[in-house]
C-alpha positions in Angstrom: 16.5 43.9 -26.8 15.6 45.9 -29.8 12.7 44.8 -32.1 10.3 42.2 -31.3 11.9 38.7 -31.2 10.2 35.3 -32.1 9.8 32.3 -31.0 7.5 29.1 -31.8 5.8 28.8 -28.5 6.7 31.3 -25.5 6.7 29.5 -21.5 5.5 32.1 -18.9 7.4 30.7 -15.9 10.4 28.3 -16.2 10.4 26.6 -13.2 9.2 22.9 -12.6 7.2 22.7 -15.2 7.8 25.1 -17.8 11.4 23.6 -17.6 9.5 20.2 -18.5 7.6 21.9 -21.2 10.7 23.3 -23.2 12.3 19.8 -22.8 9.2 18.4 -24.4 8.5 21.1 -27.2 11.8 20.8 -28.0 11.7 17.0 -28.6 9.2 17.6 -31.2 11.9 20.1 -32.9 10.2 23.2 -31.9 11.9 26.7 -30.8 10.3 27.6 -27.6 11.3 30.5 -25.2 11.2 30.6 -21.1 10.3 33.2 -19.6 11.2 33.2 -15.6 11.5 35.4 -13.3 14.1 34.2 -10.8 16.4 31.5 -12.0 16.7 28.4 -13.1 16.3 27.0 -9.9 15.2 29.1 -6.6 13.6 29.4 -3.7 10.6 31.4 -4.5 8.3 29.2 -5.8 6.8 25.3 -4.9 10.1 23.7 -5.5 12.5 24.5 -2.7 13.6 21.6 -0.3 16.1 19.5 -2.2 13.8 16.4 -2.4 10.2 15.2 -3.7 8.6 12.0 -3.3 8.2 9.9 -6.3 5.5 6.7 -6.1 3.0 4.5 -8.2 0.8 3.7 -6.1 -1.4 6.7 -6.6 -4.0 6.9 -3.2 -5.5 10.4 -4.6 -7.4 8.5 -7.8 -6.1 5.8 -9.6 -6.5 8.1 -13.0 -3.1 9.6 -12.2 -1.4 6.5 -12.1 -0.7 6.5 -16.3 0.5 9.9 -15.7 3.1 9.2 -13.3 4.0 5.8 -15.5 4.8 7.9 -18.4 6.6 10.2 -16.0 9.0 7.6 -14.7 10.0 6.8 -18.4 10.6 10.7 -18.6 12.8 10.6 -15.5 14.8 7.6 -16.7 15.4 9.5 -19.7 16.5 12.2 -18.6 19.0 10.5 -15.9 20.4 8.7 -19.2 20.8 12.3 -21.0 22.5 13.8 -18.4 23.9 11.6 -16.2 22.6 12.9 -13.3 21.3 11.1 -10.2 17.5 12.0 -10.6 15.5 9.2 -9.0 16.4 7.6 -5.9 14.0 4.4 -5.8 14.8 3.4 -2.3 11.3 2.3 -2.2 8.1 3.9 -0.3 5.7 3.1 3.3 2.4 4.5 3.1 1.0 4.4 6.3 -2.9 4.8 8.1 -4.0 5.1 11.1 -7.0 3.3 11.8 -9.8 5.5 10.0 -7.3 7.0 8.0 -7.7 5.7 4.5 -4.2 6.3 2.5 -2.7 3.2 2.6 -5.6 1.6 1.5 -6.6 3.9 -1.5 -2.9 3.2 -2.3 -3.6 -0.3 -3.1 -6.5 0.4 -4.6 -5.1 2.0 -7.1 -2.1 -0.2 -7.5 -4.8 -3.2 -7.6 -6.6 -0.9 -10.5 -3.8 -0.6 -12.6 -1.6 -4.2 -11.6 1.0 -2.3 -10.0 2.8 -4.6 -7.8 2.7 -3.6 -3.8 3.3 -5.7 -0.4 1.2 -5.2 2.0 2.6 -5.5 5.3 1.4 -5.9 9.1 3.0 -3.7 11.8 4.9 -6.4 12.9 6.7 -7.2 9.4 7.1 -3.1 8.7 9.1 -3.4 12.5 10.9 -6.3 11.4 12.4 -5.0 8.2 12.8 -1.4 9.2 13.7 -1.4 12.9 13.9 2.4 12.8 10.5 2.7 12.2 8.0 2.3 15.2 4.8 1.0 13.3 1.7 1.0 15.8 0.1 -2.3 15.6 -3.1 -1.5 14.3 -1.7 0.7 11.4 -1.9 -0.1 7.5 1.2 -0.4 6.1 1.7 -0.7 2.1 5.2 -1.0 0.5 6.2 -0.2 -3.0 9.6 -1.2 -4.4 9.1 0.9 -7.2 8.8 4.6 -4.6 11.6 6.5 -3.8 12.7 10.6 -4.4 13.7 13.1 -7.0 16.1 15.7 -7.0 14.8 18.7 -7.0 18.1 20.7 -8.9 19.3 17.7 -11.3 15.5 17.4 -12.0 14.9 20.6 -13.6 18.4 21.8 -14.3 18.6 18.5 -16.2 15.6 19.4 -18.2 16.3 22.6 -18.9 19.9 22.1 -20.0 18.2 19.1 -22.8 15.7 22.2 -24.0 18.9 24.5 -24.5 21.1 22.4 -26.2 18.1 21.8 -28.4 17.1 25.2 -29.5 15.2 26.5 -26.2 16.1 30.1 -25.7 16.1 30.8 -21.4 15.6 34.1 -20.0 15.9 34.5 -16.5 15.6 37.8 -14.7 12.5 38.3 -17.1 9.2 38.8 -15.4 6.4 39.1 -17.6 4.5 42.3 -17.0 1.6 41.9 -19.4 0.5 39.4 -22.2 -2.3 38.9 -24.6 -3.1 37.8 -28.3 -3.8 39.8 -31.7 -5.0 37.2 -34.1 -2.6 34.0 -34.0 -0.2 35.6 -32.1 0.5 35.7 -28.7 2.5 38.6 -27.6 3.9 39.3 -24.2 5.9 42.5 -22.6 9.5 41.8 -20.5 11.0 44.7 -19.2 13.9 44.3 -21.7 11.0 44.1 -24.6 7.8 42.2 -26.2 8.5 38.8 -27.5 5.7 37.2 -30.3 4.8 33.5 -30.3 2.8 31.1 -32.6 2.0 29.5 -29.1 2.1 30.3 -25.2 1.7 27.6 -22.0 0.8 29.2 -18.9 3.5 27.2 -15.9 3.6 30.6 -13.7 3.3 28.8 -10.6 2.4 30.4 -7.3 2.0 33.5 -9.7 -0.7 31.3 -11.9 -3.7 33.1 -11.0 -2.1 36.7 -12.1 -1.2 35.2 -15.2 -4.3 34.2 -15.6 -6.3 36.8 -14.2 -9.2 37.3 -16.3 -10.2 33.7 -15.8 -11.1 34.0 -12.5 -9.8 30.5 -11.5 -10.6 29.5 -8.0 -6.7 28.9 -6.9 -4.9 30.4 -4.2 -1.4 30.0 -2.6 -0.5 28.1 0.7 2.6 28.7 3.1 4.0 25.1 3.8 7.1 24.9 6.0 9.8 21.6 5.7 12.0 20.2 8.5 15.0 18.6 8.9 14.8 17.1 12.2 18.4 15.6 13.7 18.5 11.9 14.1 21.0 10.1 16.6 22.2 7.6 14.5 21.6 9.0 11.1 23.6 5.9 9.5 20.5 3.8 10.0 18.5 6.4 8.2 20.2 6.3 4.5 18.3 5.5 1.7 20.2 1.9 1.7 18.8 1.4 4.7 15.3 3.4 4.9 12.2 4.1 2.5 10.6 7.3 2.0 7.1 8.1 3.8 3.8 9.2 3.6 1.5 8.8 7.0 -2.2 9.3 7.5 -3.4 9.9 10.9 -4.6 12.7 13.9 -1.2 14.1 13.0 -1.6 15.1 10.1 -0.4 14.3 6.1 3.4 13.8 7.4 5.8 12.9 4.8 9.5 12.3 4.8 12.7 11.0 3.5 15.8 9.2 4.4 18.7 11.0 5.8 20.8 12.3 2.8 22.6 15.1 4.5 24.5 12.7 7.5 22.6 14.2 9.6 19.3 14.6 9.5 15.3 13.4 8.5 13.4 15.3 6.1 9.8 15.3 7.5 6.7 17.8 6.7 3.4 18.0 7.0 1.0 18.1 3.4 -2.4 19.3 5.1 -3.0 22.9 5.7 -0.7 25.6 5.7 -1.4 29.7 5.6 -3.5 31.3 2.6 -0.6 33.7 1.7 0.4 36.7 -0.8 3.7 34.9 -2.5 5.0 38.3 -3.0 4.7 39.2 1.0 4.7 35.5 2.1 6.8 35.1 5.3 10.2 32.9 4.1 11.6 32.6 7.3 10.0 29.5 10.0 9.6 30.0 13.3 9.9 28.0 17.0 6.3 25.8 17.1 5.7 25.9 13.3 7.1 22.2 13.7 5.1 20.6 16.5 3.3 18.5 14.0 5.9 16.7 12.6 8.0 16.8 15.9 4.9 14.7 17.2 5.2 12.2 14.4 8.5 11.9 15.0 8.4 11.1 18.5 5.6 8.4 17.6 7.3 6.6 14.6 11.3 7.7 14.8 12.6 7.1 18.1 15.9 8.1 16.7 14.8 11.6 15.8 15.2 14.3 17.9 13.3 17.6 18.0 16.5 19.5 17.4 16.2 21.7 13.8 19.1 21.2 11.1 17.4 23.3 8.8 14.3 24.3 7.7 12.8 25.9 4.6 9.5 27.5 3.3 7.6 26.6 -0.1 4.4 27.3 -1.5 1.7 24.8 -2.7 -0.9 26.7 -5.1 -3.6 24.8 -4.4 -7.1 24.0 -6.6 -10.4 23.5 -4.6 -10.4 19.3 -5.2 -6.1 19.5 -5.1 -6.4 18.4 -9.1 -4.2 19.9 -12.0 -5.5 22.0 -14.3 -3.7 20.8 -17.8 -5.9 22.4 -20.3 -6.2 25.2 -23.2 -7.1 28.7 -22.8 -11.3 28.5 -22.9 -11.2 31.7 -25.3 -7.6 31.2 -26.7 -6.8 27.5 -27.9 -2.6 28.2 -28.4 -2.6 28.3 -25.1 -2.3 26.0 -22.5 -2.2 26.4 -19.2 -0.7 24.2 -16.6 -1.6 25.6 -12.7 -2.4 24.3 -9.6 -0.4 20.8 -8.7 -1.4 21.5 -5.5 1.4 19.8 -4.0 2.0 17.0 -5.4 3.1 17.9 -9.1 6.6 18.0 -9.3 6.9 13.7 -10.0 4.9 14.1 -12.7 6.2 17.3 -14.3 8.5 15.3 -17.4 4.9 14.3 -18.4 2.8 17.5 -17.6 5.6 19.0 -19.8 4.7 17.0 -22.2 0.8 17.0 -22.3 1.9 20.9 -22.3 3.3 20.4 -25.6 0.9 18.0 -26.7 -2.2 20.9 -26.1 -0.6 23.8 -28.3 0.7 21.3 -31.5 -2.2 19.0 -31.6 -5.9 20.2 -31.9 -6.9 16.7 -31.4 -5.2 16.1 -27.8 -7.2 16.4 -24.8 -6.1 15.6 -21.6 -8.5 14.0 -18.4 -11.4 15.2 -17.1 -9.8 15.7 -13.8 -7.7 18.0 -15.8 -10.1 20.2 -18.0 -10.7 23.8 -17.0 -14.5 23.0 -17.6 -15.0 21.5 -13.9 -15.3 24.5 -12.6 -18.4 25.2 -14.0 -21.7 23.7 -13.1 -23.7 24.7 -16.2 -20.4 22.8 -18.3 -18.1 24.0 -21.0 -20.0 26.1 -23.4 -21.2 28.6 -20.3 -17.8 28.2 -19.4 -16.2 29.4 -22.6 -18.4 32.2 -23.3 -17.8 33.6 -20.1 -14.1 33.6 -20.6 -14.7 34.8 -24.4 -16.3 37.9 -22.6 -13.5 38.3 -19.8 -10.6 37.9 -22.9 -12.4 40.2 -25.4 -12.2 43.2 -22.8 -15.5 42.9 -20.9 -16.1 41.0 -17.4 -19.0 39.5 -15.5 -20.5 39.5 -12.7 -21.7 35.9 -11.7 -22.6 34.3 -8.3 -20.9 31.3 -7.0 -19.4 30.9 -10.9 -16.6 29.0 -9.8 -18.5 26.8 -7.2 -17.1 22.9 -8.3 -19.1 20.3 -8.9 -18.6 18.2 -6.3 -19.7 21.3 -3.7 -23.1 21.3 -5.5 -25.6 20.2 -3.9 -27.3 17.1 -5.3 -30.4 17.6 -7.3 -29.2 21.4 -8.2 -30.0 22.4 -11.7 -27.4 24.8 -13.5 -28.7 27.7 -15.1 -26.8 30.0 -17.2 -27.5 33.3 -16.5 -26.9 36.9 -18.1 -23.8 38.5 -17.7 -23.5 41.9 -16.6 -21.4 43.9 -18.7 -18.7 45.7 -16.7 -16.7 48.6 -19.0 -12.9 48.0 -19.5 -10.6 50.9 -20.2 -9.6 51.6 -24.2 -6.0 50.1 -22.9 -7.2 46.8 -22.1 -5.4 44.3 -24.3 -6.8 40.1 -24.1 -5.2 38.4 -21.0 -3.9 41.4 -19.8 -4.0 42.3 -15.7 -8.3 43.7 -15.3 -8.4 47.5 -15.2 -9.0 48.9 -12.0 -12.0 49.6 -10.9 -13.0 53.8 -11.5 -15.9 56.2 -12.4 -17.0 57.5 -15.5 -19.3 59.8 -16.6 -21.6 58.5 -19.0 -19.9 59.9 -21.9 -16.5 58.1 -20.9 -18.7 55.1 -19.8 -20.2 55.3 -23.4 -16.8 55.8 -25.5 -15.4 52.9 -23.1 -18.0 50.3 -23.7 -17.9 50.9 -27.8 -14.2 50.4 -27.1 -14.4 47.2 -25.3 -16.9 45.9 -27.7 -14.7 45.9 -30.7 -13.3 42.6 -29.6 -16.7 40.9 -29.1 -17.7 42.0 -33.1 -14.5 40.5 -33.9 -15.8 37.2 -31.9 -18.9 37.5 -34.2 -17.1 38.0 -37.9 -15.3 34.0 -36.6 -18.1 32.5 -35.5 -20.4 30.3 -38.1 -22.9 32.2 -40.1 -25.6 30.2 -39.2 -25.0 31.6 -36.0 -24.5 35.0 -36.4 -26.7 37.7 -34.9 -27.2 39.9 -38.4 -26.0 43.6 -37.2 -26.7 43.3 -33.7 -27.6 46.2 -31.6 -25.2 47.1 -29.0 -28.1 46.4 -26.4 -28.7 43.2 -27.7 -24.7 42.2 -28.4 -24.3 40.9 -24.8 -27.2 38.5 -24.8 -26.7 37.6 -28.4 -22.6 37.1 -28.1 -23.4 34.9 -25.0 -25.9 32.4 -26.9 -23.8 32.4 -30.3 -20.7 32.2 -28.0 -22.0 28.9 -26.4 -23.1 27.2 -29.1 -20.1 27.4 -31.6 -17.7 26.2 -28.6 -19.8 23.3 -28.3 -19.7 22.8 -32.2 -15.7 23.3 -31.6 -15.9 25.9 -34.4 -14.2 29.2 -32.0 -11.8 29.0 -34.8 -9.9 32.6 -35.5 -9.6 33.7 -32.2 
């Protein structure tokens, strides 16, 4: 590539849902890039294993339920546009053991939101799917409207409607640094830098590098999938058998019908290995299974502990397993969408879209649930100053900073405390990977910090006058930035950076 090429808004990662976000930028006529760095469709990431459960009947909070209404719309229209088998809706169990509380907070939220549901005793489950061995004190809900996706006409599908509509896709392209001057976002390929009016952040299991000045508390888990051989795999199609999700001593085990002649797609949601996706082990081993070889003894007699196939993805989980759909705290054309801890991909037509929605209109916001500000118990305007610090070259040092709100304990009051200002090298660009960490003497230390303070007296000339520290001193800049910094995000004014 020679020159610097440009595009409307550039996608760092094009795999679930940067494949949803061209689709949806594009629908608003907009020229977007992808940047991935595998293909189209791999198995690197979180979206290996042919299949993902699609449902209404949302038992994590009912506030996802619109979400995934507006998704299914998505899905239907992108089965029309391509013609593609997307969404199997062969219909959905969820399924408790007693204390377990899925089924239930599945009809909650269906009850929330009139979604329309049957729920079932053991003996009626038994009746109507004789493959399935219900215990008789179990829950049992049933949803017409459940079923799967598939996983490559999904976000091949998507990907080709983007393309034929002005998306440019490179794959092969890893993105080694990125970063902003002024309005524009900038970011370095190996075959070159590409500018943007616009960037959303859908790296994946490689989020929190993307994002690594923000310190976000995510981290990647190893999850394995089996496909377990049945005996009579005819009874198991998806004509004759609903997908799954059971709650019990076992585990999160989830599942699908037999789409492959010969087998059941079973795995377990809970746990899994912290891992390095770079270094993560791909390969499954004898005994990584005994979970969902339990189930299946308990609920499939037709399933055998003989393995068809197995696979590995990765989950990259948040600390309360909700998205994070929001802009950039310091940088607000850019969105970031990170962390679905497992249970994204059914809504990705419509995270690709509120995507789109957060880098064209300044108005849009998305949930609460959503917003990057959770993360900080002092709220949004500690929370943006800090990252206006970390993004203009300078980092801090704070305690428990990402603690959530829910692991506060009650009564605690939030204080925002000084940050301590940690020298970045003359190289550091916004958004770029931190510097390592190296000694200076105090005449580097001295040339670095007047360096790495040119971007927080750029912060200053944006900011209100009213709020402007007149010539601050640099021993006073910190202190002052951080008070000025806090109250013009709360004012919304952070425009210009």
């Amino acid at each position: 590539m020679t020159g610097v090429e440009r595009y409307d808004v550039a996608i760092i990662g094009g795999g679930t849902m940067g494949s949803a976000a061209a689709w949806a930028l594009t629908r608003q006529g907009l020229r977007p890039v992808v940047l991935e760095q595998f293909s189209v469709v791999h198995d690197q990431g979180s979206h290996s294993g042919d299949t993902r459960i699609f449902r209404h009947a949302y038992a994590e909070s009912p506030d996802y339920v619109p979400l995934v209404l507006r998704a299914d719309e998505l899905w239907q229209e992108l089965a029309a546009a391509t013609g593609d088998l997307v969404l199997n809706r062969c219909g959905g169990l969820e399924l408790s053991a007693p204390g377990y509380a899925h089924a239930r907070s599945a009809r909650e939220a269906a009850d929330i939101h009139g979604l329309s549901y049957e729920w079932l005793t053991p003996g009626e489950a038994r009746s109507r799917w004789p493959q399935i061995a219900v215990p008789d004190d179990w829950d049992v809900l049933y949803s017409d409207a459940s079923g799967f996706l598939n996983v490559e006409p999904a976000i091949r599908g998507m990907m080709r409607l983007a393309e034929d509509n002005g998306a440019t896709i490179k794959t092969g392209a890893p993105v080694t640094a990125w970063g902003n001057r002024g309005h524009v976002v900038w970011i370095d390929t190996p075959a070159g830098q590409i500018e943007a009016d616009a960037a959303i952040i859908t790296a994946g299991a490689w989020a929190d590098r993307a994002l690594v000045n923000l310190g976000l508390p995510l981290h990647v888990r190893r999850k394995t999938l089996w496909w377990q051989r049945l005996r009579h795999p005819e009874h198991f199609t998806p004509e004759r058998l609903p997908v799954f999700i059971s709650d019990s001593n076992i585990g999160g085990i989830y599942g699908f019908p037999c789409v492959d002649g010969a087998s059941l797609k079973i795995a377990n949601h809970l746990d899994g290995e912290v891992v390095n996706p770079d270094t993560v082990d791909r390969t499954t081993h004898p005994g990584e299974n005994a979970d969902v070889v339990a189930l299946a003894a308990q609920l499939f007699p037709d399933a055998t502990a003989d393995v068809v196939k197995s696979a590995v993805c990765l989950y990259m989980m948040t600390p309360d397993q909700d998205f994070i759909l929001d802009r950039h705290p310091a940088l607000p054309n850019v969105a970031i969408g990170a962390g679905f801890s497992g249970h994204g991909f059914k809504f990705a037509p419509a995270v690709g879209e509120a995507l789109a929605n957060l880098v064209t209109d300044p108005t849009y916001q998305t949930q609460g649930r959503f917003q990057l500000n959770r993360f900080e118990p002092a709220g949004v305007s500690g929370y943006v100053a800090y990252c206006l610090l970390r993004t203009s070259g300078l980092s801090t040092t704070r305690r428990g900073w990402f603690r959530t709100r829910a692991g506060s304990p009650s009564g605690e009051s939030a204080s925002v405390d000084e940050p301590r200002l940690v020298t970045a090298s003359s190289g550091y660009e916004p958004s770029g990977q931190l510097p390592p960490a190296a000694a200076h003497s105090s005449t580097t230390r001295r040339k670095s910090l007047s360096v790495a303070m040119k971007p927080v007296a750029e912060v200053f000339r944006a900011l209100p006058e009213s709020l402007t520290v007149p010539n601050p001193s640099r021993r006073s800049r910190t202190k002052a930035f951080w008070r000025c910094a806090s109250k013009a995000a709360v004012k919304g004014k952070m425009a210009g950076l």
